[in-house]
N, C-alpha and C positions, 0 to 999 in steps of 0.2 A: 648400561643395563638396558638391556631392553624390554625390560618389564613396563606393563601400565603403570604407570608416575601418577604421585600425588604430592599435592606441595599444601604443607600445616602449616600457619604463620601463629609463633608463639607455644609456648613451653610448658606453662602451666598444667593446670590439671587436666582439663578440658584438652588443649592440644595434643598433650603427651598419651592420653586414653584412645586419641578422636588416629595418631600418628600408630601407636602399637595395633588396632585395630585393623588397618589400611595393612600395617607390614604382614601381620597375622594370615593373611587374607591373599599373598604373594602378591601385593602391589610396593614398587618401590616410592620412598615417601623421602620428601626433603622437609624436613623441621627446622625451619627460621627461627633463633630466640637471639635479642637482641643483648639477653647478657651473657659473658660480664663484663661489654662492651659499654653497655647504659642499662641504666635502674633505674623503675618507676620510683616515686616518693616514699612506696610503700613498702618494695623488695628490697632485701640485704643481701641474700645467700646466691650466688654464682650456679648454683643447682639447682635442677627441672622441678615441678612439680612444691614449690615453697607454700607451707602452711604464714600465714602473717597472722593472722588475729588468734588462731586457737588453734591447741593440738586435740581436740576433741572432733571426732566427727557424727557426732550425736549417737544416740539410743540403737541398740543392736534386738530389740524386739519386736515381733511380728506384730503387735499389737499398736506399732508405733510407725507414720509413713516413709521415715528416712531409715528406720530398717527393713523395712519391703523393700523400698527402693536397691539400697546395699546387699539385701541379699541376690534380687533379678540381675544386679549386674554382676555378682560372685558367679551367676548359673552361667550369664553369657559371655566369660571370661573375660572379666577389666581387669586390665594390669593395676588399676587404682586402688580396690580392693584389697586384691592380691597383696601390692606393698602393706596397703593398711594391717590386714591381717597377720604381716608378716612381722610389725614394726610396733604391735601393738601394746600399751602399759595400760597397766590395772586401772580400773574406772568406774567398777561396779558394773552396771547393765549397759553402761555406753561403750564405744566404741573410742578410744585417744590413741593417740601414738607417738612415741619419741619420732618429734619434727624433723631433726636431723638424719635420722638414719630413713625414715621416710622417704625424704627426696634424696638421700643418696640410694636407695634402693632404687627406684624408680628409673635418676640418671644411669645408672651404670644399666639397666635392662633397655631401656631407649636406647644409651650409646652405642652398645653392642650388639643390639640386634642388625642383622648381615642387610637386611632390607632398608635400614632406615638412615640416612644424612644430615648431620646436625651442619646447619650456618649458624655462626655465632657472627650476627647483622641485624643492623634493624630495619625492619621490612619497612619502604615507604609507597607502597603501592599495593595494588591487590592484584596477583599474575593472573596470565590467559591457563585457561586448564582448569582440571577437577582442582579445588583447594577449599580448603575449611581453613576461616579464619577464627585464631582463638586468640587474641591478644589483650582480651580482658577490658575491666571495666576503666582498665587505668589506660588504655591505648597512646602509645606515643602520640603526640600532635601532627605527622605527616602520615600517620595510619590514621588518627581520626578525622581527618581531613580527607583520605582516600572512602572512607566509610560516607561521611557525609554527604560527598557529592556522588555514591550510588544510592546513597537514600532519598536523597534530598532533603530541605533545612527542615523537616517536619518529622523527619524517619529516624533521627538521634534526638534523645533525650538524656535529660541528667536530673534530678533531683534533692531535697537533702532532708525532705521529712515526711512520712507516709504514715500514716492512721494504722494502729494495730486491728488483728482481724480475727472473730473470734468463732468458732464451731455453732451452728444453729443447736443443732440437737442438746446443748451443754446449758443453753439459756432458760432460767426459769421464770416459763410462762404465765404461772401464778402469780407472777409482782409482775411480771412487760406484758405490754399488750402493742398490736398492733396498729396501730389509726394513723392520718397522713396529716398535716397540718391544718386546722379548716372543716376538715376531712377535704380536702382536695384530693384526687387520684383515687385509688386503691385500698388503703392502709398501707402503705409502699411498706411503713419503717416501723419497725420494730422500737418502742420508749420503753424507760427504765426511768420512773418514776423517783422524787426528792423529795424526803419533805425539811424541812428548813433544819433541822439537826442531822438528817443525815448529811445533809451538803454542805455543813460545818465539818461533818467529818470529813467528810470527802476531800475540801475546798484544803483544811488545812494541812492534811498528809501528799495533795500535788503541789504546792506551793513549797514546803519543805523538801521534795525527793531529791536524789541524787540521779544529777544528770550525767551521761556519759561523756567519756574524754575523747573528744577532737584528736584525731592525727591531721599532724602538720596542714597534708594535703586537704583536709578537708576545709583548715580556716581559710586556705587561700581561696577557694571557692564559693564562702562563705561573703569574701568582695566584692562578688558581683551581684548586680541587684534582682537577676532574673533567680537567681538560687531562690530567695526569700519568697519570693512572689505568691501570693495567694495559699502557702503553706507555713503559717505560724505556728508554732510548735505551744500546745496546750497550756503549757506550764508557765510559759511566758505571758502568756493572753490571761493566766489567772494571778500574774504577778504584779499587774498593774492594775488591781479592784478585785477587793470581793464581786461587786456584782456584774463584773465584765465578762464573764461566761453563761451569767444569765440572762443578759443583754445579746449573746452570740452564741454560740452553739447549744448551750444548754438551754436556750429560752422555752420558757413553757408554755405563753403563748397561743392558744387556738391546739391545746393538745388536751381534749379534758378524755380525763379516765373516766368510762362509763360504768365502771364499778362503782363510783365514789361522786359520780357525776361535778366533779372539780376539776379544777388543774392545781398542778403540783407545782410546789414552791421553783424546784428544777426537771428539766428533763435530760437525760442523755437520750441521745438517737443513733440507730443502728440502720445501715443501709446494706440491701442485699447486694452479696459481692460477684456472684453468679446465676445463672437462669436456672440453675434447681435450688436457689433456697440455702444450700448448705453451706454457707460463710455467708457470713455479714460482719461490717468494717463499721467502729466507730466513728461517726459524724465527726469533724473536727478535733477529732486529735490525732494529728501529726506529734512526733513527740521526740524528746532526746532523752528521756529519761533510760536508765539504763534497762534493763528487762526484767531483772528482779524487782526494780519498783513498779517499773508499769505492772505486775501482777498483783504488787502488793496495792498498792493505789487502785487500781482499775477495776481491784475485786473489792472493793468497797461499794460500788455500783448497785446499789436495787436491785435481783436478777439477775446479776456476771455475776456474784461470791465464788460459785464455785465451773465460772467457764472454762474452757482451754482455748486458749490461744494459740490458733493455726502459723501466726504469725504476729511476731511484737513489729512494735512503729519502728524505724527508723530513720538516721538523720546524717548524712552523709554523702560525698561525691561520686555518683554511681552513674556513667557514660552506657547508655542501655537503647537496644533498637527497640523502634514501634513495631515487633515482630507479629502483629497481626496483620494480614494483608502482605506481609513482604517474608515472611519465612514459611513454609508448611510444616509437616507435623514429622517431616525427617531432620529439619531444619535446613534445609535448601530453599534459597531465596528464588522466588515465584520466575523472576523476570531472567534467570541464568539458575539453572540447573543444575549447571555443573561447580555454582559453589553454594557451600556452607558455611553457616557461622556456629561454633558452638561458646559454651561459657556463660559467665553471668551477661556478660553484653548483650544475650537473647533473651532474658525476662527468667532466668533461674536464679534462684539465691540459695549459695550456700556451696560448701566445699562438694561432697558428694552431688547434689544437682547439676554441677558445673560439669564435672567428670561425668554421669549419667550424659546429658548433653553431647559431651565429646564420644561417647562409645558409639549415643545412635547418629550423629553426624559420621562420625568415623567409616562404619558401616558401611554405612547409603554413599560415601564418596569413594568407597573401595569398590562398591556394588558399579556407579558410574564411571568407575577409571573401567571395568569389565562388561561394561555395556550392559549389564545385568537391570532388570526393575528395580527399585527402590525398595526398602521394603520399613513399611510402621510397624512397631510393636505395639500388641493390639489396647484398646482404648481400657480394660479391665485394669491393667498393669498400671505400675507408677513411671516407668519409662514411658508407656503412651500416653498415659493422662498429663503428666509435663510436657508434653511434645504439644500433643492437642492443646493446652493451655497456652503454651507460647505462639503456636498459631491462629488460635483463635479470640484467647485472651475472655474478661470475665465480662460485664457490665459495666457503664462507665471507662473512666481511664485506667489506658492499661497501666499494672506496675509489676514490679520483679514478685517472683513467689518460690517462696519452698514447695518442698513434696507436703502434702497434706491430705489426708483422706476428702477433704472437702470436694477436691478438683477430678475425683474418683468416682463415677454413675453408681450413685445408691445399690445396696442390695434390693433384689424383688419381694424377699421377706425379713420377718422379723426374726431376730436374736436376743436368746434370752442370753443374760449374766453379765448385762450392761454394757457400756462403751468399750470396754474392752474386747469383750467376747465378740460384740459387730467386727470390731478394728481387723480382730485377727481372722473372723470369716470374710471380710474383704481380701483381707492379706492369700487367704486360702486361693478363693478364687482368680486373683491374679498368677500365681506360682502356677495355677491351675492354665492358665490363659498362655501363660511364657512357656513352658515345657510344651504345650503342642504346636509353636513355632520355633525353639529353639535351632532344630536342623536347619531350615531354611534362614534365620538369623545367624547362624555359624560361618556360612556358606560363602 
């Protein structure tokens, strides 16, 4: 063929998005997947595109950021979508879908499309040429070995416990108040005051929750000692004392409420997770509790009762690049142009993010197999504001994120009829922002 070539390494949702986009676009595309030749610990099904933990792909409302997101990429035609929609079972307002017919949908549209060349091989290298690598957070050992040494030993990270992260505007500032420890700094962090009965409640409903269940791959990575390192998971630190989290994270300490001009029996603390303010992560808990409990528990809190949670904690083996400094906002790695990584490996979480990723990767490496400019969707949108997040990243260390309004440049005014009614004028204005580059995103 002598069309501009592009080479996808990996199948998933991300490649198979980032691969249909490239062919879409009359570039020919070679798609490397290594099965069902070899399986990660986590994949069973010989098919593109495999859901493993859930056939939900969350909330189909405007009001909600992974349905912005779902629908921007329905405008700029993802095949991910597409199957979704096509494969979809009743769910109420969410979006699920029978898993199998999903990735056989998908495989048979990737296989057959005239543009695009499946290797069933496991890529152990990264080739010369435009290519977007999407082989996920589970990367075979000789692909994350090829990863490593272009990052170098600083540029790959893995993790197994992240502190959940919760909506500023949802906090009630009538019980938190802001002040810094000491008052040293600013008032950095946002407290949610104890007093000795609520954190009897508190204390005894994290001690009893239900923690989530370990896949395989995750205990074996649970052996090594750098996993644990400085990330103890909350419930564990409150299972060896009552008063061991008021001795560590909860200390109350040099934090007096100047309402009350006291300190409180407990404090939980909240750290701003971005430079406008809008997410903040709690201090110290990393956590494996499952999601349902960390709501149920974490809204016991002084002023969280009734927050939303942009994102719960989790605790798990996730192979992820330090994508600030080394991806930009198409996800093309700074130092070589001409490749990309899409996928959770770039600091996205979650099924639709991962595929978001791969369509604007997709794109911009069809754009450079044709010498064309790059092109961002603009920053209003949830496609750009993931982008820009993985290349810029928040405060502190970076970690994976979903789509979330939080990561989204505030509106300039106010919206009456609450959280919602803002959600979906953000949402407005993005659909608003993608329709006037659509043409040129197509292209």
């Amino acid at each position: 063929m002598n069309k501009p070539k592009v080479t996808v390494l990996g199948a998933g949702l991300a490649g198979c998005e980032a691969a249909w986009q490239c062919a879409e676009r009359g570039v020919a595309v070679q798609l490397w997947e290594m099965k069902p030749v070899k399986f990660t610990p986590a994949h069973h099904d010989p098919r593109f595109a495999e859901l493993c933990c859930s056939n939900s792909l969350r909330s189909d409302a405007l009001s909600n950021a992974v349905g912005l997101l779902k629908e921007e990429m329905r405008r700029a035609g993802s095949l991910l979508m597409e199957a979704a929609d096509r494969t979809r079972v009743p769910a109420g307002s969410a979006l699920a879908v029978d898993r199998a017919k999903f990735a056989g949908y998908v495989t048979e549209k990737v296989k057959n499309h005239p543009l695009i060349e499946v290797v069933e091989k496991e890529a152990d290298a990264i080739p010369e040429g435009v290519c977007v690598v999407a082989t996920g957070p589970l990367s075979s050992e000789p692909m994350a070995q090829a990863i490593a040494a272009l990052t170098g030993k600083d540029g790959l990270y893995f993790y197994d416990a992240v502190a959940p992260i919760v909506d500023f505007s949802t906090i009630d500032m009538d019980v938190a108040f802001f002040a810094s420890r000491y008052d040293k700094g600013d008032a950095d962090y946002i407290n949610c005051p104890m007093t000795r009965e609520q954190y009897d409640a508190f204390y005894q409903a994290l001690v009893s929750a239900k923690e989530a269940e370990l896949h395989d791959f995750d205990k074996e990575g649970q052996k090594s000692p750098k996993v644990f390192e400085g990330c103890m998971p909350v419930e564990v630190m409150a299972r060896r004392g009552y008063d061991t989290l008021r001795y560590g994270p909860l200390k109350p300490v040099g934090l007096v409420d100047r309402r009350t001009g006291k300190e409180s029996f407990a404090v939980v603390q909240l750290r701003k997770e971005n430079k406008e303010g809008t997410m903040y992560n709690l201090v110290g808990f990393q956590t494996h509790l499952t999601f349902p409990e960390q709501k149920r528990v974490f809204s016991l809190i002084p002023g969280l009762e009734n927050a939303t949670f942009l994102r719960y904690g989790v605790m798990h083996r996730n192979t992820y690049l330090h994508s600030p400094g080394f991806l930009d906002n198409t996800y093309a790695t700074l130092s070589r142009p001409d490749l990309f990584f899409a996928g959770q490996m770039t600091g996205v979480e979650g099924y639709i993010e991962s595929a978001g990723s791969g369509l604007v990767a997709g794109i911009n490496a069809a754009r450079m197999a044709r010498n064309m400019s790059s092109f961002a969707f603009p920053a209003h949108t949830m496609l750009g504001a993931m982008a820009n997040y993985v290349a810029n990243g928040g405060i502190g260390d970076f970690v994976p994120m979903n789509a979330n309004f939080g990561i989204v440049e505030r509106l300039s005014y106010k919206v009456r009829g609450g959280k919602a009614a803002r959600n979906e004028a953000i949402s407005a204005r993005a659909l608003e922002a993608l329709e006037a580059v659509l043409q040129e995103a197509k292209k």
